[in-house]
N, CA and C atoms as a LAMMPS dump frame, in Angstrom:
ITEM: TIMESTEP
0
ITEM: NUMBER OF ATOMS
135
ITEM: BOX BOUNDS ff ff ff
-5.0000000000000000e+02 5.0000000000000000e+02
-5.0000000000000000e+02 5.0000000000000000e+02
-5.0000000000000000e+02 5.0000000000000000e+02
ITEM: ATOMS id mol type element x y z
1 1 1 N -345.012 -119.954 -19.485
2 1 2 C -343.858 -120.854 -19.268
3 1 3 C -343.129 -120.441 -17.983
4 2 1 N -343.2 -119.108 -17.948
5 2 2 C -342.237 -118.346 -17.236
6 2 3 C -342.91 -119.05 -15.641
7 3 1 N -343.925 -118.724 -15.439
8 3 2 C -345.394 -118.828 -14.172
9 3 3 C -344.518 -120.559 -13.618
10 4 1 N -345.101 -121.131 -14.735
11 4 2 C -345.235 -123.109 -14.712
12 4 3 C -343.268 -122.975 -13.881
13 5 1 N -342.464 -122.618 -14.623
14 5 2 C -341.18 -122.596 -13.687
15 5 3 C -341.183 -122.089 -12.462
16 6 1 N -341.766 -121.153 -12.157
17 6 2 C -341.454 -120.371 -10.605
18 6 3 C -342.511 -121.953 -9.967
19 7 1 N -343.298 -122.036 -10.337
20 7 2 C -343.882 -122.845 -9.383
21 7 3 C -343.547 -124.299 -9.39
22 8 1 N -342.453 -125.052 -10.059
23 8 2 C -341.822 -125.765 -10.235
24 8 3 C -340.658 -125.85 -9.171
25 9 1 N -340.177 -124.822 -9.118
26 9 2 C -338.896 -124.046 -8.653
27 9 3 C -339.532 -124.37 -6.932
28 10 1 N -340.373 -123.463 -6.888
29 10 2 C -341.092 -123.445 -5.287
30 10 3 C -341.452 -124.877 -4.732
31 11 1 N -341.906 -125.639 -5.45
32 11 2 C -342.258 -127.527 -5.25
33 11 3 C -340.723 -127.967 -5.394
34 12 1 N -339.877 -127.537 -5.924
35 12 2 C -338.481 -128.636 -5.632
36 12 3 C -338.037 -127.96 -4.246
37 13 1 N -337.917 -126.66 -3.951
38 13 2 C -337.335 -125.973 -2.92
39 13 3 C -338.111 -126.659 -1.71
40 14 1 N -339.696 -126.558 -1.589
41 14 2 C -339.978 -127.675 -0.569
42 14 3 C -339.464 -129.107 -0.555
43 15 1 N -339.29 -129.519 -1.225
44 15 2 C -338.918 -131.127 -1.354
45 15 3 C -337.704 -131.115 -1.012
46 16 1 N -336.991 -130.047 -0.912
47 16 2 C -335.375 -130.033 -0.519
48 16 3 C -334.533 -130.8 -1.399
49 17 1 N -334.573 -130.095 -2.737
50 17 2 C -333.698 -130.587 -3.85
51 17 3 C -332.507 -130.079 -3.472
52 18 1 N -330.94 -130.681 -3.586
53 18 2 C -330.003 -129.8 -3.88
54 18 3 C -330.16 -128.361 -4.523
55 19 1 N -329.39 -127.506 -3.911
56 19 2 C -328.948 -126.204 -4.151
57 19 3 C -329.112 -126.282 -5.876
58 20 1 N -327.532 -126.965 -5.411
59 20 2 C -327.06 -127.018 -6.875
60 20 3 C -327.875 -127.308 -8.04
61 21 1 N -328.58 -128.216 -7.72
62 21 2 C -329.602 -128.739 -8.507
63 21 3 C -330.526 -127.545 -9.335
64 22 1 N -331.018 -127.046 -8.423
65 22 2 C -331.863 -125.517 -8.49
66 22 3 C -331.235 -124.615 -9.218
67 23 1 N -329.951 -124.2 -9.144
68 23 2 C -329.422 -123.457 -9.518
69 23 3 C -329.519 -123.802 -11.456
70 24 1 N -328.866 -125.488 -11.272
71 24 2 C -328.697 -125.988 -12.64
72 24 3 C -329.727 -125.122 -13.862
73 25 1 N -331.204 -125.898 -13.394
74 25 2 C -332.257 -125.811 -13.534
75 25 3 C -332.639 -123.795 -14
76 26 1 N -332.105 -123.006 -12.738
77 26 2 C -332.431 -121.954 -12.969
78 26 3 C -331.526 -121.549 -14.564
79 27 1 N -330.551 -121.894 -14.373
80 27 2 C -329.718 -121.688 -15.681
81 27 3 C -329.849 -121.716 -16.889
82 28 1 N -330.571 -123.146 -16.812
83 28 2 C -331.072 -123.676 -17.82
84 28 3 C -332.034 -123.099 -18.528
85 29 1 N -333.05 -122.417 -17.865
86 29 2 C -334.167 -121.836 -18.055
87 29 3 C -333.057 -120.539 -18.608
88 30 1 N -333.183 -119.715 -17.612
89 30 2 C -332.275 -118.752 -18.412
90 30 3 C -331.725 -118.87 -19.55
91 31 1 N -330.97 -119.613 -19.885
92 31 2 C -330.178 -120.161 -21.248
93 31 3 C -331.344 -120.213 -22.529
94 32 1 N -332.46 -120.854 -22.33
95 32 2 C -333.496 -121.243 -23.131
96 32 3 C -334.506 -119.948 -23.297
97 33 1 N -334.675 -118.936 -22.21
98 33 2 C -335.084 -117.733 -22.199
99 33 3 C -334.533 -117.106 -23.673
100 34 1 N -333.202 -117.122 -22.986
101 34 2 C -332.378 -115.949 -24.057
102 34 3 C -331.921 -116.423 -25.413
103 35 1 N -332.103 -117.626 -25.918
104 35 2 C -331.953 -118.471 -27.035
105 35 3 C -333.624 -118.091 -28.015
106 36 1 N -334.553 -117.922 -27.389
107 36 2 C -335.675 -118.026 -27.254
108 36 3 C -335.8 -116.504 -28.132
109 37 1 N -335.255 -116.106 -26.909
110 37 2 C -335.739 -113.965 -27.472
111 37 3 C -334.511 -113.714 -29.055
112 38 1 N -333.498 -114.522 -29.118
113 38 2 C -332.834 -114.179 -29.836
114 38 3 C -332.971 -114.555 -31.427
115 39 1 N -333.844 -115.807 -31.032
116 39 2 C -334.182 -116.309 -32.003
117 39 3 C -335.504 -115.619 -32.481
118 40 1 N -336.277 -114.999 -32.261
119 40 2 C -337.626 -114.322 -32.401
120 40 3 C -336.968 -113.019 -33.053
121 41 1 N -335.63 -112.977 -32.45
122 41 2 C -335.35 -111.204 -33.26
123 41 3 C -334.531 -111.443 -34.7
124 42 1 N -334.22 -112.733 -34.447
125 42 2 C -333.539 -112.952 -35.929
126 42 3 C -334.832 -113.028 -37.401
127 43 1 N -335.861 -113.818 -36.483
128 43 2 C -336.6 -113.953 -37.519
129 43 3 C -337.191 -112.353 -37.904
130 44 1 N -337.188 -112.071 -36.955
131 44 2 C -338.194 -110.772 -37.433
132 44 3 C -337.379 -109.169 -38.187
133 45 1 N -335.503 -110.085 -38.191
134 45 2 C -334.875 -108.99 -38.86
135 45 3 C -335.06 -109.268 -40.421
């Protein structure tokens, strides 16, 4: 998942997406990262 984003990331940065845009996006991912790991540790408590 992680891979498929960076190279997502690299194809909008050529295309000259807003900053902001990118940033959104990076966040987002982040957000869903850590929702992700937190939820895997709940189950496994």
């Amino acid at each position: 998942i992680l891979g498929q984003f960076v190279v997502e990331v690299v194809v909008l940065a050529q295309v000259e997406f807003e900053f902001e845009f990118v940033v959104l996006v990076l966040v987002e991912m982040v957000v869903v990262e850590v929702v992700q790991v937190a939820f895997v540790e709940v189950i496994h408590e």
